[in-house]
C-alpha positions in Angstrom: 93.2 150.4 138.4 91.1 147.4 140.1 88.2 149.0 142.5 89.2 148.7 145.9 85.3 146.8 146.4 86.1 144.2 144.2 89.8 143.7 145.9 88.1 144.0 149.1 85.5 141.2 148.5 88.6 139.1 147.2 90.1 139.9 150.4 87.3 139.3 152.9 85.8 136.4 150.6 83.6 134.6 153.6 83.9 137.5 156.3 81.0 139.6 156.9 81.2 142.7 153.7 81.0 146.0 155.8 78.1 148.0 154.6 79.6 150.5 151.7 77.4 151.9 148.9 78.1 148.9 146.1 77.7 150.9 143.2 81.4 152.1 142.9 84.0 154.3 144.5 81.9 157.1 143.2 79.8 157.0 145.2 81.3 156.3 149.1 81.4 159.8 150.7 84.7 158.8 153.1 84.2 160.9 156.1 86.3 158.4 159.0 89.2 157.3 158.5 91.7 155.1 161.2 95.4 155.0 160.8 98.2 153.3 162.8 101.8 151.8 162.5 104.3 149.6 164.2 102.3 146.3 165.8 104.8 143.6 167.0 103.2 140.1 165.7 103.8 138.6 169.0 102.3 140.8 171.5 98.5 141.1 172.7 97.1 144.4 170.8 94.2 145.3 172.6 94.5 148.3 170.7 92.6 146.9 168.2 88.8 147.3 169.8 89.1 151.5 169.9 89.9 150.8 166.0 86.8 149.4 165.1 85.4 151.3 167.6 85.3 154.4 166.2 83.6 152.6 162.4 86.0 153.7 160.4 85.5 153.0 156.9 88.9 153.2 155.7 92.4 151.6 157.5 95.4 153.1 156.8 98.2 150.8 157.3 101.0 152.8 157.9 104.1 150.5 157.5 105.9 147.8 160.3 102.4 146.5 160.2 104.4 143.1 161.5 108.2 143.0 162.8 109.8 140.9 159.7 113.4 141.3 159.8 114.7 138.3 157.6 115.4 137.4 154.1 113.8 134.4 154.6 110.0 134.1 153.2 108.8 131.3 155.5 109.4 133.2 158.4 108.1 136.7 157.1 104.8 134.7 156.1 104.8 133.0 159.6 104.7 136.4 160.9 102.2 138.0 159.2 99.7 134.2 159.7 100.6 135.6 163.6 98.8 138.9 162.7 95.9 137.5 160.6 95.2 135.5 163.9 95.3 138.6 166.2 91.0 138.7 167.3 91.3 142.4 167.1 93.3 142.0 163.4 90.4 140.2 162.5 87.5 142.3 163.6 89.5 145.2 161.9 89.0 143.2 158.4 85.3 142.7 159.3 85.3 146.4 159.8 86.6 148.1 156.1 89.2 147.8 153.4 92.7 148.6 154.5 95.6 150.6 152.6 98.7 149.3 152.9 102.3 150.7 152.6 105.4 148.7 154.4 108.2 149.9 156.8 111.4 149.3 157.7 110.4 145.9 159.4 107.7 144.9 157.6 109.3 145.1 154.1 112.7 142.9 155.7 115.4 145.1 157.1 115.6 147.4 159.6 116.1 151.2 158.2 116.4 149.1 154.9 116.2 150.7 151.2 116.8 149.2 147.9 119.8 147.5 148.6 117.8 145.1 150.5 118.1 141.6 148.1 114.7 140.1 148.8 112.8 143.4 148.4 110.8 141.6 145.3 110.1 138.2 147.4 109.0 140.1 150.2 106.4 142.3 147.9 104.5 139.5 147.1 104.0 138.1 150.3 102.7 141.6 151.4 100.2 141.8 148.9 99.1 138.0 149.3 98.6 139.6 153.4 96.6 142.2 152.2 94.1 140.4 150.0 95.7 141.8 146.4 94.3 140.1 143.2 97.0 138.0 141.7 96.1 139.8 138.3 96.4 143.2 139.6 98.9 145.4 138.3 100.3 146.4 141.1 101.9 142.5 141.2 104.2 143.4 138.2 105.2 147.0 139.3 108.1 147.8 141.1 107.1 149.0 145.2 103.8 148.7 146.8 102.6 152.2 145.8 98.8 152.8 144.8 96.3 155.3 144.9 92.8 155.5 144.7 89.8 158.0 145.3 86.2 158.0 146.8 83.1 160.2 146.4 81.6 162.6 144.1 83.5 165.7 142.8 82.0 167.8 145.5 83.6 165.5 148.4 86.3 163.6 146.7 88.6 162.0 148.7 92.2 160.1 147.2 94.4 158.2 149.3 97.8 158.4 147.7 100.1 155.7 149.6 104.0 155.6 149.4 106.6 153.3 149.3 109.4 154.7 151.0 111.1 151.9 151.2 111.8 150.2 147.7 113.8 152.1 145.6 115.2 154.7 148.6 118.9 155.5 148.5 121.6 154.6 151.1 120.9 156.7 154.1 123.9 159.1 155.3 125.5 157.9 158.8 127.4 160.9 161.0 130.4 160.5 161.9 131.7 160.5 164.3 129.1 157.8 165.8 126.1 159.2 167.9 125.3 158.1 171.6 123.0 155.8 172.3 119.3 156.9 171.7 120.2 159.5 169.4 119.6 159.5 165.7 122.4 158.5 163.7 121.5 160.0 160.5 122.3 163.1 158.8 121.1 165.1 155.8 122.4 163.3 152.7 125.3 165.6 150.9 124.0 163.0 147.7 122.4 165.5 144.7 121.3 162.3 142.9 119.9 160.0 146.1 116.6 159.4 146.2 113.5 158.6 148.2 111.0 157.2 145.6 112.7 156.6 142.6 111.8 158.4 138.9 109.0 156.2 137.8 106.8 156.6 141.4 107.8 160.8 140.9 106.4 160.0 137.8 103.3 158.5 139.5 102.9 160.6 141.9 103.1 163.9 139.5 100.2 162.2 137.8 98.1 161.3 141.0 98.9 164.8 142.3 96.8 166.6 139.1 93.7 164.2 139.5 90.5 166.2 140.8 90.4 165.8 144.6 89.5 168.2 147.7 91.0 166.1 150.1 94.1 164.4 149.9 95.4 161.6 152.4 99.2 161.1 151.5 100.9 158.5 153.2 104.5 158.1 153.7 105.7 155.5 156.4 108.4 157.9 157.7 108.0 161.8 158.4 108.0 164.1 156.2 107.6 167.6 158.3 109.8 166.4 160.5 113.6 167.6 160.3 115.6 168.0 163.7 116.3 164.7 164.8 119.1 162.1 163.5 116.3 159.1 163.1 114.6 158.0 159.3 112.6 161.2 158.0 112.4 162.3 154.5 114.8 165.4 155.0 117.6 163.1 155.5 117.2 163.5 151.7 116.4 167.6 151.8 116.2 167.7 148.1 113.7 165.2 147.7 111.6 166.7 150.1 111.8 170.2 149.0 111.0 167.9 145.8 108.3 166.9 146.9 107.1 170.7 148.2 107.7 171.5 144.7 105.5 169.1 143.6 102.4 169.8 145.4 102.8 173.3 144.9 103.8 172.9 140.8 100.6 170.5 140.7 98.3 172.8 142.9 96.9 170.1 144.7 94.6 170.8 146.7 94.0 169.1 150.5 96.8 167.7 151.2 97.5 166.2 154.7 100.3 163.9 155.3 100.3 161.1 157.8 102.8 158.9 159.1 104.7 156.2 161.3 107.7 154.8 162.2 108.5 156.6 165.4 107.2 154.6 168.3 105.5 158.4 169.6 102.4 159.8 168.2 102.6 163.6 167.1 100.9 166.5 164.9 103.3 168.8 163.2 102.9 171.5 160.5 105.2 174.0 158.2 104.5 176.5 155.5 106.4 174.4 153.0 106.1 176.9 150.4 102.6 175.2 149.2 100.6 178.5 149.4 98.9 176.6 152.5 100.1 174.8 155.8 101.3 171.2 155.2 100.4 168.8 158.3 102.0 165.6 159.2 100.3 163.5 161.2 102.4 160.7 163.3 100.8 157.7 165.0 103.1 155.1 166.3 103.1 152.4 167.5 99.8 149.9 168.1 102.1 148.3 170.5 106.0 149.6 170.0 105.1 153.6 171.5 107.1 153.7 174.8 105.9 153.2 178.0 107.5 155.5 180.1 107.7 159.5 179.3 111.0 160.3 177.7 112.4 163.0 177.0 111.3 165.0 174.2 113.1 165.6 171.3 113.6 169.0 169.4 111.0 169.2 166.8 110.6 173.1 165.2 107.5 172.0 163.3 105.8 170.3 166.2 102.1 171.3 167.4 101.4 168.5 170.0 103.0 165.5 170.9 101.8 161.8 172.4 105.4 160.5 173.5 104.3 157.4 175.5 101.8 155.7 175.5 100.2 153.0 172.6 98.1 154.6 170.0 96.3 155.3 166.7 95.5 158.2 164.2 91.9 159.1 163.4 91.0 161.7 160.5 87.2 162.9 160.2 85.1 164.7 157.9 82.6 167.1 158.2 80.9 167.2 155.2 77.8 168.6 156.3 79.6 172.0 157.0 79.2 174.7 154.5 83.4 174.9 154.9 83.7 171.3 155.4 85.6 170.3 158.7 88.6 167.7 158.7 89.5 166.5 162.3 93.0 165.1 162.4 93.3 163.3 165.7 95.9 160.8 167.7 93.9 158.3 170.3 94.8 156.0 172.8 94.2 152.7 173.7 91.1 153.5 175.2 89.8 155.2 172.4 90.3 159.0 174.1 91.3 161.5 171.9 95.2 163.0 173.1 95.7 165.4 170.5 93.4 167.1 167.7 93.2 169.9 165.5 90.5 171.3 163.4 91.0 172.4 160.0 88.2 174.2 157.3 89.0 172.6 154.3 89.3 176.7 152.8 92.4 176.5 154.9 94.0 173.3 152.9 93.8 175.4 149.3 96.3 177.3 147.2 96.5 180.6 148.2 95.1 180.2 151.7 98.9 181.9 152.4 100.6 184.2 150.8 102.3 183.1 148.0 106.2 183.0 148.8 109.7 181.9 147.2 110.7 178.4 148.2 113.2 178.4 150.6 116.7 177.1 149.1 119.1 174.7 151.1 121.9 176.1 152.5 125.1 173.5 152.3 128.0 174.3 154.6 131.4 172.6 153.4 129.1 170.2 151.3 126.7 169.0 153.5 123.1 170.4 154.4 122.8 172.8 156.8 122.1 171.2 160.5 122.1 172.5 163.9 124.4 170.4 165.2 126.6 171.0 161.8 126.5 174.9 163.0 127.5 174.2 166.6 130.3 172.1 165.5 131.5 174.5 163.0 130.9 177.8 164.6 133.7 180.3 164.8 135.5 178.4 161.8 136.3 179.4 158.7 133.5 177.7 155.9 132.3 177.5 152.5 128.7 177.9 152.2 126.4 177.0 149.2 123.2 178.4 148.7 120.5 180.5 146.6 119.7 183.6 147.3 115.4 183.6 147.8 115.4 186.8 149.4 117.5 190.3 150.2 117.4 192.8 152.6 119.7 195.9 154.0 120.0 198.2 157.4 117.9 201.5 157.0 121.1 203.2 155.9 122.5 200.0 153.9 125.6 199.9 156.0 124.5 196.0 155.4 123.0 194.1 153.2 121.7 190.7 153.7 121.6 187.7 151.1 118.7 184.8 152.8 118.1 181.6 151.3 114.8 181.8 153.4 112.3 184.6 152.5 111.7 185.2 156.1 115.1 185.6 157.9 113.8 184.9 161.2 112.9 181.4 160.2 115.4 178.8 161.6 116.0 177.3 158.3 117.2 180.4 157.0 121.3 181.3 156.3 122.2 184.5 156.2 125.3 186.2 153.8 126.1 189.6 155.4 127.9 192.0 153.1 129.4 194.4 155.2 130.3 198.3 153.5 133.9 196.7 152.8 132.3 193.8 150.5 129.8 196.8 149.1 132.8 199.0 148.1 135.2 196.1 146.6 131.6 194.8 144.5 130.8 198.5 143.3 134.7 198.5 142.2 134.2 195.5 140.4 131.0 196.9 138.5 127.8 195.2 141.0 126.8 198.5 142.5 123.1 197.1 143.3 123.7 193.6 145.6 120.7 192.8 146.3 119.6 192.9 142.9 122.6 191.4 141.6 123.1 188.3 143.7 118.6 187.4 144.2 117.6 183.9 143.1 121.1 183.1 142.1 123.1 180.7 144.0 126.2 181.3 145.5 129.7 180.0 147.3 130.7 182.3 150.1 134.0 181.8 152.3 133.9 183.3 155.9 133.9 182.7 159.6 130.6 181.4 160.6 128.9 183.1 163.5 125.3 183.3 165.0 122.8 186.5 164.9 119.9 186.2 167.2 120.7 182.4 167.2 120.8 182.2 163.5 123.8 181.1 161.7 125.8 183.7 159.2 128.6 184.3 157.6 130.0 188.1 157.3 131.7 188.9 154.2 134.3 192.2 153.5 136.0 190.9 150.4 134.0 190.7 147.1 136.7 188.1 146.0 135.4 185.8 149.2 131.6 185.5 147.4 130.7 185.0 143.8 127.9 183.3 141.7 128.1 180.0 140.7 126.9 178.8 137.1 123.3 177.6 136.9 123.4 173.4 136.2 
């Protein structure tokens, strides 16, 4: 892989070099690092002076970094001349080396994927924008994915950039059509669709086991983020629980996620089964964030939100700390600091929670288990799909319960509740222990589905209604 100094003096060429430590990655200790998303070509972005304000020595470009939208080249190049014009745009590239990853608009289409025809025309004029040597592999690759790391061992930082874009699979549209302003994507009922296509897995397996302890990964959509019908990575729930898997198969260390896309800014994290909390930091847009308060969307993962209002994401380090201290931060266009939480880096390791079973998804008549999919189906007869992670039974087993969450009061979770009927029928049948019997297989129930404290279930009497289905 090319340094990022010698790409970055390619890029700058006759600018003014920012002061870094020339003797190699190695030895740049990144402790500031700005971040932001979705800045229309055409509009003032004033934004741009609390950027460089706060010396960052890293820019994380988080994707609709112009607003393309064409499958012709002339006019995506004319667009992103209008940005390399922008004063501020300019004074940013005075400032430090950027990392790049498109969007939607930026990469041609809007919520585009790889259907999109020019996707290979419009990656080359993306890394001619950002400075990239024309010998550089990443001009014969497939996708604008790279990675690269800074500092010594002891305070090793690696940027790890996605292309969410490229090689992602048709998204899933509900039907029927949503209102206006509401999301009109579901969970994809798709086993083999994608998000990143096999060879960046590949890559990203690989980047995942280098030595690091802190870990910047950028996606241009969400990846915490599950409740609401716009682009996120759980509208492909198996590639994110994929990518859950991952880190936690890997045990990489650090990992923080940060992200675009959603013209609001907003921290959220989830125990995604990593053995510690997984955050998601969204910052958007540089100019696209609304400008009026809205109303906010239901978000279980959320911490804070920044729902109007132009912004940018900031990420300090503290490595001066004995338990080095990671700021992640959202800012607006003054500068000011809207939202922030402080994290010990002890807190970003394996093991920093107990160690538990990854959830499984729960499908109901095919399709992944959503809210809405349980208010439209409740009180109707199902099928439901799922593996058993974790069992559990009334003081007296009069029930027993079958969760594909190991904590049942999480709202992911689906409960199976075998009642003393289903009991009796499975003893006749020869499964006198349940719980035993039916944890960390996957099943297919038919029943009613109803809600328990707000959480959906099915309640089964029959033993014929539930049985295990053979392991793929």
């Amino acid at each position: 892989m090319i340094p990022l100094l010698a790409r970055y003096l390619t890029f700058v060429a006759a600018l003014i070099i920012p002061a870094l430590d020339v003797a190699g990655n190695e030895k740049i200790v990144i402790s500031r690092i700005a971040l932001g998303s979705c800045a229309r070509q055409d509009k003032v972005q004033p934004i741009w002076d609390a950027v460089v304000g706060t010396k960052p020595q890293l820019y994380l470009a988080l994707g609709d970094n112009i607003y393309g939208d064409t499958e012709d080249m002339a006019i995506m190049k004319k667009k992103y001349d209008m940005l390399g014009a922008i004063p501020g745009w300019q004074k940013l590239t005075k400032t430090c080396p950027i990392f790049a990853t498109w969007d939607d608009h930026d990469y041609g289409v809007n919520d585009g994927g790889a259907e999109y025809p020019k996707r290979d025309e419009s990656q080359q004029l993306f890394l001619d924008f950002f400075g990239i040597a024309k010998d550089s592999p990443r001009r014969k690759q497939k996708g604008v994915y790279h990675a690269e790391t800074f500092g010594p061992e002891d305070k090793r930082v690696q940027i790890i950039v996605l292309d969410t874009r490229y090689f992602r699979s048709p998204l899933q549209r509900k039907v029927p059509k949503t209102p206006f302003g509401v999301g009109p994507y579901e969970p994809s009922s798709d086993p083999l669709a994608t998000m990143l296509g096999e060879t960046q897995w590949a890559w990203l397996a690989t980047q995942l086991k280098l030595p690091a302890k802190v870990r910047i990964l950028v996606s241009s959509v969400q990846v915490v983020a599950q409740d609401h019908g716009w682009e996120k990575w759980n509208n492909f729930p198996h590639e994110r629980e994929r990518l859950y898997k991952l880190i936690a198969d890997t045990k990489a260390a650090g990992v923080v996620c940060v992200s675009g896309d959603r013209h609001l800014a907003e921290l959220a994290v989830m125990e995604a089964g990593i053995g510690y909390p997984l955050y998601d930091l969204t910052t958007s847009g540089l100019t696209e964030a609304n400008q009026k308060f809205r109303k906010l969307e239901v978000h279980r993962h959320r911490l804070a939100t920044m729902n109007w209002g132009n912004n940018f994401g900031f990420i300090s380090i503290d490595w001066t700390a004995e338990d080095p201290l990671i700021r992640l931060q959202v800012r607006d266009v003054d500068g000011e600091v809207t939202i922030q939480e402080k994290l010990p880096l002890r807190l970003l390791q394996p093991g920093a929670l107990k160690a538990k079973a990854q959830a499984s998804l729960a499908r109901i008549n095919g399709k992944f288990m959503t809210a809405d999919l349980v208010q439209h189906l409740l009180k109707k007869e199902v099928v439901i799909e799922m593996k058993v992670v974790a069992t559990g039974a009334t003081k007296k087993s009069d029930l027993v319960f079958l969760n594909s969450h190991v904590d049942r009061t999480n709202d992911d979770n689906f409960t199976v509740v075998l009642d003393k009927k289903a009991q009796a029928s499975l003893a006749d049948a020869g499964i006198k222990l349940p719980r035993t019997h039916f944890e960390g297989k996957t099943i297919r129930v038919e029943g009613t589905l109803s809600l328990f404290s707000g959480r959906p279930q099915v309640i089964v009497s029959d033993a014929a209604k539930i049985r295990v289905l053979e392991a793929k």
